[in-house]
C-alpha positions as CSV (number, residue, x, y, z in Angstrom):
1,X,-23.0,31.7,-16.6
2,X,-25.9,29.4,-17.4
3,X,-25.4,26.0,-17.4
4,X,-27.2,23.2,-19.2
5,X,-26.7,19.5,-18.4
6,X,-27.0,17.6,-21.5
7,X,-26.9,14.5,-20.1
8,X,-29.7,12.3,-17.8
9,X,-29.2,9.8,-14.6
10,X,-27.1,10.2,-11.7
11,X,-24.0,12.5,-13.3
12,X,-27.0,15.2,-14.3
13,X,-27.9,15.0,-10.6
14,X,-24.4,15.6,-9.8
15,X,-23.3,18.7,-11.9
16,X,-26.9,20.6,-11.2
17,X,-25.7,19.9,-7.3
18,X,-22.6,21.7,-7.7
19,X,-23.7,24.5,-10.0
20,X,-26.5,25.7,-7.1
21,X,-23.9,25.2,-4.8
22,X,-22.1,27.8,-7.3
23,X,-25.4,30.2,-8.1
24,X,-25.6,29.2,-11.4
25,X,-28.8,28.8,-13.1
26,X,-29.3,25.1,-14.4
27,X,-30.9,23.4,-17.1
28,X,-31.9,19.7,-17.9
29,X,-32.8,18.0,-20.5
30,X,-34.8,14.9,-20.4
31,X,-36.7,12.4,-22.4
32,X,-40.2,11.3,-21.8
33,X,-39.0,8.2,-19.6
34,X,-37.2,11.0,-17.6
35,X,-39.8,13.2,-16.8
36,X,-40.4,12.3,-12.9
37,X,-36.5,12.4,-12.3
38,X,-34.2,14.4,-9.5
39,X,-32.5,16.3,-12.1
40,X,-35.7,17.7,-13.4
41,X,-36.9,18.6,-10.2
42,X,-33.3,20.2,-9.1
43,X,-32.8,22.1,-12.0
44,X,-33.9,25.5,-12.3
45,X,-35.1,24.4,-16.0
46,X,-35.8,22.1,-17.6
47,X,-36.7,20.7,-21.4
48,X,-38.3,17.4,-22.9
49,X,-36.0,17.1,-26.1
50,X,-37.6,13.8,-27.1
51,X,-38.6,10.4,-26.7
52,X,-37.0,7.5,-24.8
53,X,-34.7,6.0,-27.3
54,X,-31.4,8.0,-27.2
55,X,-30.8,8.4,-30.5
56,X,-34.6,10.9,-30.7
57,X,-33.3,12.3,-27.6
58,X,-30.3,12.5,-25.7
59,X,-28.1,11.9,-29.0
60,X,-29.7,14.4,-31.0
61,X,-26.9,17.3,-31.4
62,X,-29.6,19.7,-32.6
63,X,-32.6,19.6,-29.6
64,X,-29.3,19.9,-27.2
65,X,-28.4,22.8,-28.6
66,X,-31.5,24.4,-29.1
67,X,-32.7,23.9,-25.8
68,X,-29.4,25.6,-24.7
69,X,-30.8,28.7,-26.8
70,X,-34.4,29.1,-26.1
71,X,-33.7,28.9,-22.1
72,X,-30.3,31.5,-22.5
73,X,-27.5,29.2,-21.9
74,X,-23.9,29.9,-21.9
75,X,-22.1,27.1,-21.0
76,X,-23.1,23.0,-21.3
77,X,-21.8,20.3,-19.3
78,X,-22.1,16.6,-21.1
79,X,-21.3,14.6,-17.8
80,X,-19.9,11.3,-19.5
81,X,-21.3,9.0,-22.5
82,X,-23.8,10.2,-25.1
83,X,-22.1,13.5,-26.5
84,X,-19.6,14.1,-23.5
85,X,-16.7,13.2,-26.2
86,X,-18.1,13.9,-29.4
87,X,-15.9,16.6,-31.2
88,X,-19.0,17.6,-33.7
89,X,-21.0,18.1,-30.6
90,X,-18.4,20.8,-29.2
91,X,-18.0,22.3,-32.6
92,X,-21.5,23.0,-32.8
93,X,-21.8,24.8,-29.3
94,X,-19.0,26.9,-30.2
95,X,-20.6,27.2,-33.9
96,X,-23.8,28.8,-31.8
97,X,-22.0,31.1,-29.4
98,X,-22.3,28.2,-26.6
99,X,-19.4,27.1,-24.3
100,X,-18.8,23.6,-24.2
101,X,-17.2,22.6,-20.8
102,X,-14.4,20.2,-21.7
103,X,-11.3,20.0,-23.8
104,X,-11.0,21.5,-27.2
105,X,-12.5,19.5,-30.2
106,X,-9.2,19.0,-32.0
107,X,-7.9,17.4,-28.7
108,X,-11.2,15.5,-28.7
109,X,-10.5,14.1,-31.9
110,X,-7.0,12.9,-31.7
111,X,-7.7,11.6,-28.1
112,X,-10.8,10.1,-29.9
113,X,-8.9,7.8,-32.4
114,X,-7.1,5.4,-30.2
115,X,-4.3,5.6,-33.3
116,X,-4.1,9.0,-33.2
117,X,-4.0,9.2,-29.3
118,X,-1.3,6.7,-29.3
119,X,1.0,8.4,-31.6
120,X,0.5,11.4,-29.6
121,X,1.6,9.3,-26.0
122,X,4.8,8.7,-28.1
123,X,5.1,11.9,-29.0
124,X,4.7,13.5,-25.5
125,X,7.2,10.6,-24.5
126,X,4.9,7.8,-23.0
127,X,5.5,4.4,-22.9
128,X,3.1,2.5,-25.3
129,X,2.7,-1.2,-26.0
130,X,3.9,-2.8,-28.8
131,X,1.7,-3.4,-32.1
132,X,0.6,-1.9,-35.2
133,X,1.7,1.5,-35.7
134,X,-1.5,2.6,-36.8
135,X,-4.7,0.9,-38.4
136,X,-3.7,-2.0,-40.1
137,X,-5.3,-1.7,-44.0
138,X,-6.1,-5.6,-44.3
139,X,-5.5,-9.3,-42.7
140,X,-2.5,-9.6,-43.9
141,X,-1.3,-6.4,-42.1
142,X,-2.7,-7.5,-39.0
143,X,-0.9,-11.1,-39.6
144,X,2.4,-8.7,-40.0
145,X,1.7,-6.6,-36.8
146,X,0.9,-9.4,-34.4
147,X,3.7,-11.3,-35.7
148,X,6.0,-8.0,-34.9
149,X,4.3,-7.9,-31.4
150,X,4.1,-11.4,-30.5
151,X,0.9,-13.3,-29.4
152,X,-1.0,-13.0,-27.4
153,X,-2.5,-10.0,-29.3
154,X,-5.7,-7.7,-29.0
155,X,-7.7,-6.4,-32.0
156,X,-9.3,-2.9,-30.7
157,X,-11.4,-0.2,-32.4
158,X,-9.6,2.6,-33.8
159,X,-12.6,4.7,-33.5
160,X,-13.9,3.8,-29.6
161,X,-13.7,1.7,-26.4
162,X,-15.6,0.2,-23.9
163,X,-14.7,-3.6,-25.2
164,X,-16.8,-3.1,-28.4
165,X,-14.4,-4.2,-31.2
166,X,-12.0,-5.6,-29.5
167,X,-10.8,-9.3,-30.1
168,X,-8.2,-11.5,-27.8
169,X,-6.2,-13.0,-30.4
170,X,-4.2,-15.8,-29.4
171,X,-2.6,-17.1,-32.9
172,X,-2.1,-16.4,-36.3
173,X,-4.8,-19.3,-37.5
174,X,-7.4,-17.0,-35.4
175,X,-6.8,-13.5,-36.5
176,X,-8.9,-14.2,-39.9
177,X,-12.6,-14.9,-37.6
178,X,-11.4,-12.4,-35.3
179,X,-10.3,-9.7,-37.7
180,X,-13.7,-10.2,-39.6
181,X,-15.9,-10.3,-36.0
182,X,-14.2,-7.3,-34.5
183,X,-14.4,-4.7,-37.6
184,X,-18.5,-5.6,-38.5
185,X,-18.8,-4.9,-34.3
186,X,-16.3,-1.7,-34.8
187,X,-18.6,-0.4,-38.0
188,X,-21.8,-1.0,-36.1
189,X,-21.0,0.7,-32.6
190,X,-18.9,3.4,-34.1
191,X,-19.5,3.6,-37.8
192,X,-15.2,2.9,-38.4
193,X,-14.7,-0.1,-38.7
194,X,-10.9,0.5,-38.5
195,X,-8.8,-1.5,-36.7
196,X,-5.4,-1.6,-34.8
197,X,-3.3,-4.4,-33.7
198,X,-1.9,-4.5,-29.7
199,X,0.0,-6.8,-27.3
200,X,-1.9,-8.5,-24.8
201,X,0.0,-7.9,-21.2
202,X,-1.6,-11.0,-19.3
203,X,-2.3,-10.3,-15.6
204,X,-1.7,-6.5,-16.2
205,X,-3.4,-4.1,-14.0
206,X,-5.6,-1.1,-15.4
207,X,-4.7,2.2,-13.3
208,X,-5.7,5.4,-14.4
209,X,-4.6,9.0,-13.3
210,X,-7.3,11.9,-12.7
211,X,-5.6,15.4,-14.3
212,X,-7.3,18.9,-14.1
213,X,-5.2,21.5,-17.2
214,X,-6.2,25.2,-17.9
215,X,-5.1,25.2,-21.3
216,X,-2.3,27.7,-20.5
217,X,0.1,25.4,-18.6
218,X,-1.4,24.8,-15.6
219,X,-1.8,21.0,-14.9
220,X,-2.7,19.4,-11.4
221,X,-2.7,15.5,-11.0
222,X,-5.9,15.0,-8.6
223,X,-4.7,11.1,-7.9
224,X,-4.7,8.0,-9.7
225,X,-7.2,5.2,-9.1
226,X,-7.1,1.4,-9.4
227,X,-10.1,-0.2,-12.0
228,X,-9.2,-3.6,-12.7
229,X,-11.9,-5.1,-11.7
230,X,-14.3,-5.6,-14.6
231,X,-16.4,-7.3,-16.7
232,X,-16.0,-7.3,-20.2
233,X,-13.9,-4.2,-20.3
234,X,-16.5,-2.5,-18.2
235,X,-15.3,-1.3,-14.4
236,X,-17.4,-2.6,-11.4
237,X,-15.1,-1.0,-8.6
238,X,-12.7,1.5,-8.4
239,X,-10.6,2.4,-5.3
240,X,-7.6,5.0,-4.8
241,X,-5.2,5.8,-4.4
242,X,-4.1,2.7,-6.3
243,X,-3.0,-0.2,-3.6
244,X,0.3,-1.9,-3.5
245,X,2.0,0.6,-6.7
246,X,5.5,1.3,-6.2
247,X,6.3,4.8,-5.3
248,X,8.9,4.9,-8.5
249,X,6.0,3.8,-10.7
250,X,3.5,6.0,-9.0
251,X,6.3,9.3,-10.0
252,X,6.7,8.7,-13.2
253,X,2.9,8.2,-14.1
254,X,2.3,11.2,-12.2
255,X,5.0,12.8,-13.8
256,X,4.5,11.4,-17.8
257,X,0.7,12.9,-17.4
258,X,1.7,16.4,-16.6
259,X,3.8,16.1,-19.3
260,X,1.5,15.2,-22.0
261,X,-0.9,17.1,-20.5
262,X,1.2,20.0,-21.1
263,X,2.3,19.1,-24.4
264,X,-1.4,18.4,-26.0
265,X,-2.5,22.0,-24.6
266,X,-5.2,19.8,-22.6
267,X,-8.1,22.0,-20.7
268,X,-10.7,20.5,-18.5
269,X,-11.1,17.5,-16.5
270,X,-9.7,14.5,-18.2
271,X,-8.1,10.7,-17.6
272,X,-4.9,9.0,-18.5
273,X,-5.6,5.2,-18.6
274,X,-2.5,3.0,-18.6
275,X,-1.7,-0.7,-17.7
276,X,0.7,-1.8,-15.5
277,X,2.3,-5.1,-16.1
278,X,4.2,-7.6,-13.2
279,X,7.4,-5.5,-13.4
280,X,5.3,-1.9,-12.7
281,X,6.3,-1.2,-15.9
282,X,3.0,1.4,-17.3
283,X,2.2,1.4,-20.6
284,X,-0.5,4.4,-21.9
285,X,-3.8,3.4,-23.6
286,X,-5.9,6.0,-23.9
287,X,-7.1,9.4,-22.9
288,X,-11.0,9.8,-21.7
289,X,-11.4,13.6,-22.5
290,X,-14.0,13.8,-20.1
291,X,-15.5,13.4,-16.5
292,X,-15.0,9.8,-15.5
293,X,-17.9,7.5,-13.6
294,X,-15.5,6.9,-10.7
295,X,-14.6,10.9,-10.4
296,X,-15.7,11.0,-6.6
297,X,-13.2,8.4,-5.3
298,X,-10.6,11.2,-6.5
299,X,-13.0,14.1,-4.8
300,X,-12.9,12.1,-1.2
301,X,-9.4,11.7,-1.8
302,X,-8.3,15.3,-2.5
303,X,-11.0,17.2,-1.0
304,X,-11.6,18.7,-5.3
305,X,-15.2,19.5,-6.6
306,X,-13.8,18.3,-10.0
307,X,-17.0,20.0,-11.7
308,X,-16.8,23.1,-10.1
309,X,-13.1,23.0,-11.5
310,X,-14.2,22.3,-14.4
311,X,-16.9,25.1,-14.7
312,X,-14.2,27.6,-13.5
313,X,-11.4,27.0,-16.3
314,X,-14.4,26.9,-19.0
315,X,-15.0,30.4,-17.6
316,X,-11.7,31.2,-18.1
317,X,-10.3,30.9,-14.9
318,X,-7.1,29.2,-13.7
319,X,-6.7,26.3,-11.9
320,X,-5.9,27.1,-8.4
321,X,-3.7,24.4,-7.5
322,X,-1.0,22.6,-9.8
323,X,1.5,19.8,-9.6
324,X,0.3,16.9,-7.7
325,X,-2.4,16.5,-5.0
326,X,-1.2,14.2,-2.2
327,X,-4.1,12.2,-1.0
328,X,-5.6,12.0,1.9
329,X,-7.4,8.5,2.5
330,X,-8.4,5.7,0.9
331,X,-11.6,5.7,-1.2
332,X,-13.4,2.9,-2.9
333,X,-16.5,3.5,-5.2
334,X,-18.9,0.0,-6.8
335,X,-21.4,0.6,-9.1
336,X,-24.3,-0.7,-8.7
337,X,-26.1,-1.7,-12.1
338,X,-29.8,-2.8,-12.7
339,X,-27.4,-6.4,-14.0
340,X,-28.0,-10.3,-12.9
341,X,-24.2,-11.3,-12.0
342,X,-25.9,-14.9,-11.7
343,X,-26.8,-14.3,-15.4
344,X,-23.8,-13.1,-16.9
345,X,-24.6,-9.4,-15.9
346,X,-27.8,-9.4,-18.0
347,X,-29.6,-5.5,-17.4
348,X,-32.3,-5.4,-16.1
349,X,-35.7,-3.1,-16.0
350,X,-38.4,-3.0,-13.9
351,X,-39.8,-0.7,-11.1
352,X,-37.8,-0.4,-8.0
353,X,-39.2,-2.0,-5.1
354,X,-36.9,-0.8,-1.9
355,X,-33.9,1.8,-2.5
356,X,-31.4,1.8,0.1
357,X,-27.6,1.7,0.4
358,X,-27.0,2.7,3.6
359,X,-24.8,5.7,5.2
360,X,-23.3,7.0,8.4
361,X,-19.9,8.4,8.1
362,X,-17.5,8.3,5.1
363,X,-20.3,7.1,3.1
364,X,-21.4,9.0,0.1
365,X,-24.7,8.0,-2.4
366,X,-24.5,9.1,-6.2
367,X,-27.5,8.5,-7.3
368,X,-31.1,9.5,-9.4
369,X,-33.2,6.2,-7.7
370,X,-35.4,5.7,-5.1
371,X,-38.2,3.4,-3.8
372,X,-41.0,3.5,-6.9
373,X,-38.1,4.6,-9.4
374,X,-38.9,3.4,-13.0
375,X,-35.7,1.9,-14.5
376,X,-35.8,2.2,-18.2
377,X,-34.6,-0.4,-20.4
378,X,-33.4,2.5,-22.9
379,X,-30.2,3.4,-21.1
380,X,-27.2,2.4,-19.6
381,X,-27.8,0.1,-16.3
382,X,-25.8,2.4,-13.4
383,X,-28.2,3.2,-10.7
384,X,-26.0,4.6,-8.7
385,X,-22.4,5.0,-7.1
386,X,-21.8,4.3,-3.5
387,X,-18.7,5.0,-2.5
388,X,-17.0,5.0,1.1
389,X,-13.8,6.9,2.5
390,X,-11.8,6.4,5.6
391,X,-8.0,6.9,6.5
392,X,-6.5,4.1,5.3
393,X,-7.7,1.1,2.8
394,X,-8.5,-1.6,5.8
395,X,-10.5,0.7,7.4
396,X,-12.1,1.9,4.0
397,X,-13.1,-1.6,3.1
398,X,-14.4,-2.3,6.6
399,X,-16.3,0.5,5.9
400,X,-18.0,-0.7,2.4
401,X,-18.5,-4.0,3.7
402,X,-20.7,-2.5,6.8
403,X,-22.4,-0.6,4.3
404,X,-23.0,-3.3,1.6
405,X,-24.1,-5.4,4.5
406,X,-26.9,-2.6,5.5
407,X,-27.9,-2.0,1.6
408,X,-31.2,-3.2,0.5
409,X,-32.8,-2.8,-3.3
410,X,-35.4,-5.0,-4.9
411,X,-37.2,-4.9,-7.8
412,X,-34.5,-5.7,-10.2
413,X,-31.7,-7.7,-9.6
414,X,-28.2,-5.5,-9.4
415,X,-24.6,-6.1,-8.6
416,X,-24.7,-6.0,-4.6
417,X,-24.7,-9.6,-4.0
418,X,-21.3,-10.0,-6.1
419,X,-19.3,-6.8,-4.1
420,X,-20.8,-8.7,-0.8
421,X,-18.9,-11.6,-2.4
422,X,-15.7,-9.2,-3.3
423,X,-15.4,-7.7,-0.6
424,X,-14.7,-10.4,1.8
425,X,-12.6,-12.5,-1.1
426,X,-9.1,-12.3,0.3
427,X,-7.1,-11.0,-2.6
428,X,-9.7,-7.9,-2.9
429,X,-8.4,-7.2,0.8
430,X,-4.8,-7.6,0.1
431,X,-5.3,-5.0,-2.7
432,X,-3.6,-7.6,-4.9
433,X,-5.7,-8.2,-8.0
434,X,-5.6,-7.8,-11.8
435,X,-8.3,-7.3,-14.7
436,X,-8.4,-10.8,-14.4
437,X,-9.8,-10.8,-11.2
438,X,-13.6,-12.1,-11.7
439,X,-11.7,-14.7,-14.0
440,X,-9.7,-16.2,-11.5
441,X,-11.9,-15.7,-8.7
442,X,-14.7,-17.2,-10.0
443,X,-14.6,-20.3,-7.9
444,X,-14.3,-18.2,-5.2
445,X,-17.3,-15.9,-5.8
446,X,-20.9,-17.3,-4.6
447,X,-22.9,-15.0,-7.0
448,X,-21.5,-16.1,-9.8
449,X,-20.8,-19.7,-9.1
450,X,-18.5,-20.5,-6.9
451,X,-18.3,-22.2,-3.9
């Protein structure tokens, strides 16, 4: 096996680790705002493909691929964003003898439209929310749907995530602006602007499971992680195992993933989201087909290299554990973006002044930065994950406040001063909070204007 990393940043840092840990030859790819990098130095290879903009670089199927050829790839690892879950982009490596380390493109695709991947959940016998039963054709069908569903309603992108498309729709007299709003942002960040109608749990909880699948029946359930805090659909921390989840609830998640798993022939790393409303009740939203941002709270967890799993089962291999992995700890992982929280989490770019985040024991640092590190304004804003485990989740939040505490970067503003703020807000410590958390707690929260 050769591996190349189509992908930049801290994840490309993170799968060229574990493939010399493996003694496999690596290969990067980078853009001319990427030349001085860690993964360029770490990787055995390594190939400009382009400018900074990701659309003559990073997103161009083509200079992936070819760089793959001229340096005698076998295998490619997208990390997560730019292709990591584009089905064309696995076709093509398999079109050009090339492995593509991930699940199968027609799972890609139906996971991929959040229709599609809902039918599927009912299929495989997961509970869904209420709404549309596909993409509604019109207003009038959304009117219908919402009506069926009951307001509060969401408006979401058939075709992608990440908050772009979506629309909280809190009457009928509002779905016209919002219907209109959501599918011209829908067309323009996915090129489909169709749209599907859902019911808005208030205070719900976002919890998501972490499975590894060989494709041939083997499925093991790594440990599911809490995510609710987040800004415009976007997570800021992520802790697991999830705090304060019923045990019953905690079964039958586990239990409805293995199933699906199973039933949609998955391979490859890959996470069930759900939501989880006052009751525990869980309700499936989507599938991420690929490595997740927060995948090392489930490594200190379960004591998995989920990448060298991954690489194993695109070799073929099986997966050598299956069923569920109890965990062992607590983790919690915050990301900390070049992003002004006093200024509505505005990116930032700039050249980084001082780079540290602190260590000592149960700490670990996911990251591409250090002092003199140019941070583009090309890309997305993570500079890195720091993420702390300990036995149990007062100790492990001890633990990340010490470490916050010790954590110095200047140059650009980032998120730190908020999780200073989180981590000493008293619900954050209970382990009692929703995605309405930086809502609610607003007041509460110096850095972004509380008291």
């Amino acid at each position: 096996m050769k591996l190349l990393v189509a992908n930049r940043g801290e994840i490309a840092v993170r799968v060229i680790r574990t493939a010399r840990e493996m003694d496999i030859p690596s290969v990067a790819v980078y853009s001319t705002a990427d030349v001085h990098t860690p993964a360029v130095e770490l990787a055995d290879e390594a190939v400009c493909i382009g400018p900074a903009p990701p659309g003559e670089s990073y997103l161009r199927m083509e200079r992936v691929i070819g760089a793959a050829e001229v340096t005698g790839c076998t295998h490619i690892h997208p990390g997560y964003g730019f292709l990591s879950e584009n089905p064309v982009f696995a076709r093509a490596c398999a079109d050009n003898g090339i492995t593509f380390v991930g699940p199968a493109p027609e799972v890609m695709e139906r996971m991929g439209d959040k229709v599609q991947a809902k039918q599927a959940a009912r299929e495989a016998g997961l509970p869904v929310l209420e709404g549309s039963d596909g993409a509604v054709s019109d207003l009038d069908a959304a009117v219908a749907a919402a009506e069926r569903a009951g307001f509060p309603v969401l408006l979401k992108a058939a075709a992608g995530g990440g908050g772009r498309g979506m629309r909280r729709v809190d009457a009928a007299s509002e779905l016209a602006s919002a219907f209109d709003t959501a599918q011209r942002e829908a067309q323009a960040a996915f090129g489909d602007g169709s749209l599907y109608v859902e019911k808005l749990l208030e205070g719900a909880r976002h919890v998501e499971v972490q499975i590894l699948a060989d494709g041939l029946g083997g499925v093991l359930v790594c440990g599911d992680r809490e995510c609710s805090i987040q800004r415009r659909h976007q997570k800021l921390v992520e802790e697991g195992p999830a705090p304060n989840l019923p045990d019953a609830t905690r079964t039958a998640m586990h239990e409805a993933c293995i199933r699906a798993a199973r039933a949609w022939n998955y391979k490859s790393a890959g996470t069930m989201e759900f939501l989880v409303d006052a009751n525990a009740d869980f309700y499936f939203l989507e599938l991420n087909a690929r490595l997740q941002v927060e995948h090392p709270v489930t490594e200190l967890v379960s004591g998995l290299d989920l990448v060298a799993e991954q690489l194993r089962v695109a070799a073929g291999g099986l997966l050598t554990r299956t069923g569920v992995a109890e965990p062992l700890g607590h983790a919690i992982e915050v990301r900390v973006n070049a992003e002004d929280p006093e200024a509505d989490f505005r990116p930032s770019a700039g050249r980084l002044k001082d780079f540290y985040l602190g260590g000592g024991p149960g700490v670990r640092i996911d990251t591409f930065c250090a002092p003199g590190t140019n941070v583009p304004p090309n890309y997305d804003s993570l500079l890195a994950k720091l993420i702390v485990w300990a036995p149990d989740r007062p100790r492990a939040v001890a633990r990340l406040r010490r470490v916050l505490d010790e954590a110095l970067v200047t140059g650009v503003p980032t998120t730190l001063p908020l999780f200073r703020d989180i981590v000493r807000e008293h619900a954050f410590g209970e382990g009692r909070y929703t995605t309405a958390y930086l809502a609610e707690r607003a007041a509460f929260l110096p850095t972004i204007g509380g008291g």
